[in-house]
DOLO-17660 format. One line per 5 residues: number of its first residue (from 0); for each residue x, y, z of N, C-alpha, C, O. Coordinates in Angstrom, 2 decimals. Last residue first. Layout:
REM DOLO-17660
NUM) X,Y,Z,X,Y,Z,X,Y,Z,X,Y,Z; ...
END
This chain:
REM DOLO-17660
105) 138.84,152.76,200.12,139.80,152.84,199.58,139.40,153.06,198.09,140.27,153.19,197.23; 135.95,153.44,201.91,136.89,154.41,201.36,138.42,154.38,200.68,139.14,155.37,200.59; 135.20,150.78,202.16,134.57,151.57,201.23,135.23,152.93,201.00,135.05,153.51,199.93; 137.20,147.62,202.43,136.78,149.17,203.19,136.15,149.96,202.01,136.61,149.76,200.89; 134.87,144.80,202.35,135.94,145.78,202.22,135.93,147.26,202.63,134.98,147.93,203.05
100) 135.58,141.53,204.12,134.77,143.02,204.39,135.63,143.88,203.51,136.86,143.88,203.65; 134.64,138.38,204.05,136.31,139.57,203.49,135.00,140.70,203.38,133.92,140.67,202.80; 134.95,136.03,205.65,134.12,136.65,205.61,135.27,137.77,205.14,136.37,137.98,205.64; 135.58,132.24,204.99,136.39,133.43,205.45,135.12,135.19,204.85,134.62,135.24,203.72; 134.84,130.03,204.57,133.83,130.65,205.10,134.63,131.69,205.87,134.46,131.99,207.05
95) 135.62,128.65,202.17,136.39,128.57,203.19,135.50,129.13,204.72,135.64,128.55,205.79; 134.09,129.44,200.01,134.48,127.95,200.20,134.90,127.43,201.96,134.65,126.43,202.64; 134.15,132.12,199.94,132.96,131.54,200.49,133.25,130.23,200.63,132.59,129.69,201.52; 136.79,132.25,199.49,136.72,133.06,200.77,135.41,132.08,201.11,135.38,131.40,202.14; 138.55,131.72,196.90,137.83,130.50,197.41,137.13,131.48,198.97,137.12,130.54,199.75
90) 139.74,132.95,195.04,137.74,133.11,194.81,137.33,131.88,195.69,136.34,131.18,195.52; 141.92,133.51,194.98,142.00,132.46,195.03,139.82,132.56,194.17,139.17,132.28,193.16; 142.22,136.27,195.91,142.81,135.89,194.78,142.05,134.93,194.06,141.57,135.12,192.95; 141.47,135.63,198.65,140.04,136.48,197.65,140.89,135.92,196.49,140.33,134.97,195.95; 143.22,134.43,199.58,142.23,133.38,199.26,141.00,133.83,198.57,140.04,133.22,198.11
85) 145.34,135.89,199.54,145.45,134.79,198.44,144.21,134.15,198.36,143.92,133.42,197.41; 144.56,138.02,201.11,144.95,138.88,199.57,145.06,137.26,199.08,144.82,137.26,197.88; 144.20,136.56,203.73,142.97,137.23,203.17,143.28,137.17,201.46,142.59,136.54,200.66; 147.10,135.61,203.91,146.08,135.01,204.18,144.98,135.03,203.21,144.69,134.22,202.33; 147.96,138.80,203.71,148.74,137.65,203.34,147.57,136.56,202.68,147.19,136.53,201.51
80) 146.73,139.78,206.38,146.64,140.16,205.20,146.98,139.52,204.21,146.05,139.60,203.41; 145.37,136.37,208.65,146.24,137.96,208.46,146.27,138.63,206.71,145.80,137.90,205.84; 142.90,136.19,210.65,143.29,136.03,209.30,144.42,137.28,208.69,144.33,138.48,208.43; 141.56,135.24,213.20,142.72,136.46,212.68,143.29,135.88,211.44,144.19,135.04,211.48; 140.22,132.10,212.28,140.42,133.46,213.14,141.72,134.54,212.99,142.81,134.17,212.56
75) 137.50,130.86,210.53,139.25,131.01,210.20,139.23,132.38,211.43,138.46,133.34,211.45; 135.84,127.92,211.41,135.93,129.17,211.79,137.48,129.41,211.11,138.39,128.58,211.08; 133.27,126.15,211.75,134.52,126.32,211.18,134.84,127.58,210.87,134.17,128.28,210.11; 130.47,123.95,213.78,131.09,125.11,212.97,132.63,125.48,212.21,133.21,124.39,212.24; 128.71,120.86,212.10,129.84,121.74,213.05,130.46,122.97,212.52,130.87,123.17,211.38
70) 127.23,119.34,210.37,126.51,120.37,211.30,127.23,121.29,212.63,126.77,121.96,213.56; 128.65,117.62,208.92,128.19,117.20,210.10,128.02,118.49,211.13,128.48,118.62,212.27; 128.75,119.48,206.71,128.11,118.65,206.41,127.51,117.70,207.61,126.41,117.14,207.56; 130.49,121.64,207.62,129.53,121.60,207.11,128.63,120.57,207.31,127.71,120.75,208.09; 132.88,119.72,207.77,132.09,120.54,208.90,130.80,120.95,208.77,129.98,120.71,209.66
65) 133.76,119.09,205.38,133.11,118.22,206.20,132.61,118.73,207.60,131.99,118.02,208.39; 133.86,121.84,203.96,133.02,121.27,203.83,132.51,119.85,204.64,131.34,119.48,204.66; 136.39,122.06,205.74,134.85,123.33,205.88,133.62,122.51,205.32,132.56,122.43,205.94; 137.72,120.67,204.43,137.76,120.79,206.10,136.29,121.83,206.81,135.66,122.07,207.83; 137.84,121.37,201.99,137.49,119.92,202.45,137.18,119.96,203.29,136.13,119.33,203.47
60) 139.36,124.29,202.25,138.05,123.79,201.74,137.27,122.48,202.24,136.19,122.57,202.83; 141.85,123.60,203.36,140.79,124.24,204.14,139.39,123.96,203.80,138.49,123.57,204.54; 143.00,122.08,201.42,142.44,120.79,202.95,141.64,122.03,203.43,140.61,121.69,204.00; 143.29,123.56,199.86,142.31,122.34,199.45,142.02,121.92,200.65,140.93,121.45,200.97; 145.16,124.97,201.00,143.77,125.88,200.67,143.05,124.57,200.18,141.84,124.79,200.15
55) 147.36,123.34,200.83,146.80,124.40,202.55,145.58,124.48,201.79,144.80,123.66,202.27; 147.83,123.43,198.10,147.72,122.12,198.86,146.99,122.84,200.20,145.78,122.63,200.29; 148.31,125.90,197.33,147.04,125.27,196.48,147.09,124.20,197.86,146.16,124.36,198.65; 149.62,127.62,199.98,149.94,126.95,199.03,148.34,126.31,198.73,147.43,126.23,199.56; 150.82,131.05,201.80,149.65,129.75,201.72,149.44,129.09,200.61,148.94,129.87,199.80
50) 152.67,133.30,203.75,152.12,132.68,202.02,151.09,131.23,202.47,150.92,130.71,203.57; 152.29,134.39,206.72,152.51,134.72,205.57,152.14,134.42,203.73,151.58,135.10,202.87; 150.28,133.67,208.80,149.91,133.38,207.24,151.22,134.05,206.88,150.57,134.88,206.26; 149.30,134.22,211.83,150.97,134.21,211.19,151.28,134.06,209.65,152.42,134.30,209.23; 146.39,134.03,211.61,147.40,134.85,212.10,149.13,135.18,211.33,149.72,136.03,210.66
45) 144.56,132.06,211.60,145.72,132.81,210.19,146.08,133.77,210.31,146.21,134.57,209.38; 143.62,129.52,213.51,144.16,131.10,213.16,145.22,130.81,212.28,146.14,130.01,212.14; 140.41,127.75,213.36,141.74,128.01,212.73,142.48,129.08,212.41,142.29,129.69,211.36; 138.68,125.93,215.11,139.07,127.00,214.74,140.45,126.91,213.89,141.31,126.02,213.92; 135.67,124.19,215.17,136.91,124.02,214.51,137.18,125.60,214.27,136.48,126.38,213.64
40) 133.25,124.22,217.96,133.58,124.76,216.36,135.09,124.52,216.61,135.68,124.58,217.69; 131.77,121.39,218.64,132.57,122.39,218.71,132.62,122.65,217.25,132.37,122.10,216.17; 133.69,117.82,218.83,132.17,118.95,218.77,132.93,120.02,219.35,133.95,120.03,220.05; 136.32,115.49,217.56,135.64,116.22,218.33,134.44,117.15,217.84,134.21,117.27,216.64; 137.40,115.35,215.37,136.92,113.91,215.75,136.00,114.52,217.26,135.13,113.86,217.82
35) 138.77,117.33,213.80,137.12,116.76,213.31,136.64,115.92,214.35,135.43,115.70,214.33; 141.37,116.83,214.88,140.37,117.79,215.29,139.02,118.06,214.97,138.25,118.79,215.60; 142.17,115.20,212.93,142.10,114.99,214.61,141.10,115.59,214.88,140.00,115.07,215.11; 141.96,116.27,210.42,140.77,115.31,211.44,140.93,114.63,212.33,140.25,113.68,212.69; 143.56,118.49,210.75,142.43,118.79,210.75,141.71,117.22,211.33,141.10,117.07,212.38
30) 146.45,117.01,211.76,145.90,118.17,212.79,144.26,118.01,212.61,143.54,117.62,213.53; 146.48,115.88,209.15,146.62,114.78,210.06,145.16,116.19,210.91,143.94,116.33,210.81; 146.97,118.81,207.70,145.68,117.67,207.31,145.65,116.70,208.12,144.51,116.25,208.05; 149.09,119.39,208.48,147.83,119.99,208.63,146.86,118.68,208.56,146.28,117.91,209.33; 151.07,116.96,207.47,151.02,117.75,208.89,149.40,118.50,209.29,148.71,118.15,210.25
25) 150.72,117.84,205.09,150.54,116.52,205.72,150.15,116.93,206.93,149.01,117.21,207.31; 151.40,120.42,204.51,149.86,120.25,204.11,149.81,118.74,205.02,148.77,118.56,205.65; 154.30,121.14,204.40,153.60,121.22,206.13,151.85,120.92,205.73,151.03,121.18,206.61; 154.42,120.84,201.81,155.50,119.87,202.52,154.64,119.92,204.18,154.45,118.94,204.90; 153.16,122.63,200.31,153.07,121.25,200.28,153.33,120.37,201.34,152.66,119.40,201.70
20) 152.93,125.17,202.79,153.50,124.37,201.64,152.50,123.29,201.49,151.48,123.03,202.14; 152.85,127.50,204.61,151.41,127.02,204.05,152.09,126.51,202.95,152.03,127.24,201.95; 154.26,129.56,206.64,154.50,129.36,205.03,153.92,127.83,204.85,154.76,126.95,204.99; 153.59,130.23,208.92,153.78,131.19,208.52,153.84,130.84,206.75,153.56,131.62,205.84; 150.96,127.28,209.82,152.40,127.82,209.65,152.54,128.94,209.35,151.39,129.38,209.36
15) 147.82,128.03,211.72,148.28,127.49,210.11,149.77,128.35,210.30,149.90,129.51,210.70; 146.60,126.27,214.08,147.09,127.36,214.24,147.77,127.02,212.59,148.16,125.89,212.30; 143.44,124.94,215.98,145.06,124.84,215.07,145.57,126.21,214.27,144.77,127.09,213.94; 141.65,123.76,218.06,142.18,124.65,217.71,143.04,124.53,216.79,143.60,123.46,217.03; 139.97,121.56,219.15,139.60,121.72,217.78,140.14,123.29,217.20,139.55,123.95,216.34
10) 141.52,121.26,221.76,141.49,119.63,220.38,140.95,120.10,218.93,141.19,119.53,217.87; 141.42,123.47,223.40,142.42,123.09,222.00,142.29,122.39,221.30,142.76,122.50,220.17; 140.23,122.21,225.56,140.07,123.95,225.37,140.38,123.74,223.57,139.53,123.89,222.70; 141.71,120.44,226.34,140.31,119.74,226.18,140.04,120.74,225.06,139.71,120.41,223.92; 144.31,121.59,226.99,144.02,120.73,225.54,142.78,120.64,225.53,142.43,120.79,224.36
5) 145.48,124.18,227.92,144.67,123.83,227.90,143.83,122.59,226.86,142.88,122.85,226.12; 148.65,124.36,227.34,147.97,125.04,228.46,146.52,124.64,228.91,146.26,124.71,230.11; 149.14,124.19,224.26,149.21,122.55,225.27,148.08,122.76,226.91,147.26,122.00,227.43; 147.66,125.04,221.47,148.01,125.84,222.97,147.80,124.54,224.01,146.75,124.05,224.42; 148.58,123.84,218.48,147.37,123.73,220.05,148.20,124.38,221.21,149.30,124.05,221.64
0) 150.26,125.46,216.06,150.18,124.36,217.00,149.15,124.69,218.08,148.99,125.84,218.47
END
């Protein structure tokens, strides 16, 4: 959810559930083009990620790509492990414009 503390600050913040269903994808997806309707980069922490569903990961994609396309940035912030391990799974990271560094000494 938008940190209320500051909304102007927030209109293009959102924060993804701990469990990324079907059922909370409505919900998101309203959030994302609210938050399209503004400039700025679109953030989005994946902080709390525990699991994340096909439905969450289509609206991220979509949501990157209409950012894309109207020359706005999109950002995933603290991406937690969870998060990261489904969307390399996934082969969507460049879709999403999640940047996955690996460690070279594992």
């Amino acid at each position: 959810m938008p940190n209320l503390s500051d909304p102007v600050a927030d209109d293009r913040s959102l924060t993804l559930p701990p469990h990324g269903t079907t059922v909370t994808a409505e919900d998101l997806r309203v959030r994302l083009v609210l938050a399209s309707d503004f400039d700025g980069a679109m953030e989005v922490d994946a902080g709390a990620v525990e699991s994340v569903g096909q439905a969450v990961l289509q609206l991220l994609v979509a949501a990157k790509a209409e950012a894309d396309a109207q020359g706005q940035s999109f950002v995933i912030r603290n991406p937690s492990p969870a998060f990261v391990d489904r969307v390399t799974a996934c082969g969507l990271a460049p879709a999403i414009g999640l940047s996955v560094e690996k460690d070279l000494l594992s």
